[in-house]
C-alpha distance (Angstrom), angle and dihedral (degrees) to the residues before:
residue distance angle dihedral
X1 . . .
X2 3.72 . .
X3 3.70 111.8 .
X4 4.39 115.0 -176.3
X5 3.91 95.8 -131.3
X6 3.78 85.7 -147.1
X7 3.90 100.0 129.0
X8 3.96 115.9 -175.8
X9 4.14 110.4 -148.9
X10 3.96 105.2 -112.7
X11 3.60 146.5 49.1
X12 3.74 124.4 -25.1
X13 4.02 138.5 -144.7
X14 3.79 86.3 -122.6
X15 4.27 139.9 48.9
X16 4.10 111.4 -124.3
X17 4.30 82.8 -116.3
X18 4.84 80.6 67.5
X19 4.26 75.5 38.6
X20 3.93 102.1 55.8
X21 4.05 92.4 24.9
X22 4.26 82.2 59.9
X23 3.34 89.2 46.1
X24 3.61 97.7 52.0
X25 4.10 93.2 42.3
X26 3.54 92.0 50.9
X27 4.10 89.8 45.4
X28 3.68 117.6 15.6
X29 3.63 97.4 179.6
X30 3.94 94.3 54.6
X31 3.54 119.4 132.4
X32 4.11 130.7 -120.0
X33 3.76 85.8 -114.7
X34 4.12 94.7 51.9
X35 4.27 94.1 39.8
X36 3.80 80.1 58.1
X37 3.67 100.1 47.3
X38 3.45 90.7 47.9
X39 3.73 102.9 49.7
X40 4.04 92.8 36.8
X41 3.79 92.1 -117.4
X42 3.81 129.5 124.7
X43 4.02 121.0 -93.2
X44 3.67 79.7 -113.7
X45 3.47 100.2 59.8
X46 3.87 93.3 40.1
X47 3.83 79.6 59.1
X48 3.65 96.4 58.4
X49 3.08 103.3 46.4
X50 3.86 100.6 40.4
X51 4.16 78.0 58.9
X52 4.01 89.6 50.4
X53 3.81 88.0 44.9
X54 3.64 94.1 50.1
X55 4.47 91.5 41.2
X56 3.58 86.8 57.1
X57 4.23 99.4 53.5
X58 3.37 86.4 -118.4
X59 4.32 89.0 118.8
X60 3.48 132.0 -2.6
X61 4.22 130.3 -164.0
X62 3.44 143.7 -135.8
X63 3.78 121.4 -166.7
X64 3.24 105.2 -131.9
X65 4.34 115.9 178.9
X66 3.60 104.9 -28.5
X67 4.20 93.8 -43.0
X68 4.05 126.9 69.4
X69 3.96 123.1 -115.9
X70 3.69 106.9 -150.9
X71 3.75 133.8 -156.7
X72 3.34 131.0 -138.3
X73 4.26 119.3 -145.5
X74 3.55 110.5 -154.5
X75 3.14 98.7 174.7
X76 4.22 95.3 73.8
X77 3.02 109.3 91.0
X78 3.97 139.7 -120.5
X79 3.87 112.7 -81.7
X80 3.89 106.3 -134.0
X81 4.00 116.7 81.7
X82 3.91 92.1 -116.9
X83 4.06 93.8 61.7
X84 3.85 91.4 25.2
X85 3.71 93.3 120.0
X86 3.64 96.5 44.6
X87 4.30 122.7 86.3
X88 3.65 119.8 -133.0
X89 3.58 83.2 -115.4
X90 3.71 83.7 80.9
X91 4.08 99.1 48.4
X92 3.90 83.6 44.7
X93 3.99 100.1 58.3
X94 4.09 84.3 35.5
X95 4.27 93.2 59.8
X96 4.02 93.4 34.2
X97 3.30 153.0 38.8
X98 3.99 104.7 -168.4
X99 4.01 93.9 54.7
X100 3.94 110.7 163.3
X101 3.51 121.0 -140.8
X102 3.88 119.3 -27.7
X103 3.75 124.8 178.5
X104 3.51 112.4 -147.5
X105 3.68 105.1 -169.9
């Protein structure tokens, strides 16, 4: 997953939750340490919200060796009234084009 590090000060289109769940769809095997890298968020932070991600069905893990292998559920779907009836799936195959797998139902 090649990610340009080039980070504009400001606002962005999407929350780091979108950030770390495209991380982890494009790269289920991807360690605390890398999601936060790659988003620009602490290790702690990429912690949390892995947990909230994972709470809310929207992955789930399996330790696998000594590293995790995470699953994406695309079939949830997006939290604000306006996408409510959309899955992730759908934001997923909108923002990439390498997407690991989803489930979808």
């Amino acid at each position: 997953m090649v990610i340009e590090q080039t980070q504009k000060r400001g606002w962005t289109f999407l929350t780091n939750h979108a950030h770390v769940l495209l991380c982890i769809a494009a790269d289920p095997t991807l360690r605390i340490r890398e999601i936060a890298v790659l988003v620009g968020i602490t290790e702690r932070a990429a912690q949390r919200i892995v947990a909230e991600l994972e709470a809310e069905g929207y992955i789930t893990h399996q330790r696998v060796g000594r590293r995790n292998h995470y699953e994406v559920h695309g079939e949830q779907p997006l939290r604000h009234p306006l996408e409510h009836h959309m899955g992730i799936s759908a934001l997923l195959h909108a923002l990439t084009v390498d997407v690991g797998p989803v489930r979808t139902g």
